[in-house]
N, C-alpha and C positions, 0 to 999 in steps of 0.2 A: 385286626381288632383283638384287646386282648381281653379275654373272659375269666373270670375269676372265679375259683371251686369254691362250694360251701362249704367247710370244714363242720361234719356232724357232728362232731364231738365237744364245738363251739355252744352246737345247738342240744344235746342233751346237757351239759351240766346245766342249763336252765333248770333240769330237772330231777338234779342232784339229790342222793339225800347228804344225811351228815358227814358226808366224807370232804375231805381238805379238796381245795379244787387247786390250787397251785401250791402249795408251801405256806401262803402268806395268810389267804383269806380263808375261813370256814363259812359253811351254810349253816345258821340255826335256824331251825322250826319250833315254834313257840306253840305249845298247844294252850290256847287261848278257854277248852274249856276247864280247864284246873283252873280258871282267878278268878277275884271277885267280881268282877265288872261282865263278867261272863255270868255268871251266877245271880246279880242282882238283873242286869238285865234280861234275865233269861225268866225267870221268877215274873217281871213286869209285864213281859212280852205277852207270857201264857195267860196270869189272869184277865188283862183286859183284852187280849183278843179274846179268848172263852165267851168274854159277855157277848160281845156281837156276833161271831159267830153260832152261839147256841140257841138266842134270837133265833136265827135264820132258818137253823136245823128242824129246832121244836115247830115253828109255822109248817117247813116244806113237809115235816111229818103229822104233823097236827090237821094238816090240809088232805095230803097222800092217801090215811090210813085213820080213821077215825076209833077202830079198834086199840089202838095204841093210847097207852098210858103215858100220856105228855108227863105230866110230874114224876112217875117213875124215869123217864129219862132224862131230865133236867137234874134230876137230884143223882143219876151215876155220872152225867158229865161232870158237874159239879166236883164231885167227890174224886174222877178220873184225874180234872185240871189242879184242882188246890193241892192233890197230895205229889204229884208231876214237879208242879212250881216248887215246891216245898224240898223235895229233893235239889233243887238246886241253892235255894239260899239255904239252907238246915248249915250248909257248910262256912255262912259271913261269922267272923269273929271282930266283935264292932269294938275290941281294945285293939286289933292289930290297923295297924295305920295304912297299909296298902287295900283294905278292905274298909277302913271309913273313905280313902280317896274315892273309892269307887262310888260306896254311895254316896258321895259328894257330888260323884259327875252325872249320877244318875237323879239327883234330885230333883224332884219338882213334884205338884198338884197331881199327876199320874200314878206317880210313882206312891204318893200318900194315900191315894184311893186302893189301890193293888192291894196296901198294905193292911189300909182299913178291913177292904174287904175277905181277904187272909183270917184277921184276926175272927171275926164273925163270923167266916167259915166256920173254922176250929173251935170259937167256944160254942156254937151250935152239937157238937160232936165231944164237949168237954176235951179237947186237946189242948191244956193249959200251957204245957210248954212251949208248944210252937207257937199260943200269942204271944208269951215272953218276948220271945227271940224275935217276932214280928212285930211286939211295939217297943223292944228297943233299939230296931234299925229304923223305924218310924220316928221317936223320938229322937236319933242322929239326924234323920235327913231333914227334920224341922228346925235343927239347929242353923243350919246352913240357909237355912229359910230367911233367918233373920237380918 
């Protein structure tokens, strides 16, 4: 019977870094949080999970500990999420065309609400700028709406 050896060296370049593996092909690693689509999605993700999530929180503390100042911590989650999100889209520039694709892909009724709710964070807090930049990625992604 004839048995065949695993060559480990087959089995590490799986886990290569950027080094050539034969002459011909390279490995590239794409860090996917430098882009837009990393960025708008990441922005969407955080404010609408916060809503449900902080629901959840505020009851199982609201319930636990009666002592506790429900509003006082709704309003540092709040303020913890929206400025988190914000770090991530602060960086969409909506003239450059590989960061409108994105919010192209990401478009929809979610994504408009994140966005609403963004801006009403911030003018609660007077942060006029970052409505700017949140209702004119809001008004691209309504474009695509139509």
């Amino acid at each position: 019977m004839y048995t065949k050896m695993i060559n480990l060296d087959n089995i590490f370049e799986l886990f290569s870094t950027n080094e050539e593996l034969d002459g011909n092909n390279t490995v590239v690693h794409i860090d996917f949080t430098k882009t837009p689509i990393y960025w708008i999605g990441m922005y969407k993700k955080l404010v609408l999970n916060h809503i449900n999530f902080n629901k959840k929180v505020l009851k199982f503390f609201k319930d636990s500990n009666q002592e506790l100042d429900v509003e006082d911590m709704k309003d540092a989650g709040e303020f913890v999420v929206y400025h988190r999100a914000w770090h991530y889209i602060q960086n969409v520039d909506i003239d450059n065309e590989e960061h409108i694709i994105a919010i192209e892909k990401y478009t929809d009724e979610y994504l408009d609400t994140a966005l609403k709710l963004g801006i009403s964070f911030f003018e609660q807090h007077e942060e006029y700028e970052k409505c700017a930049l949140l209702k004119k990625v809001l008004d691209k992604s309504k474009e695509f709406q139509s």
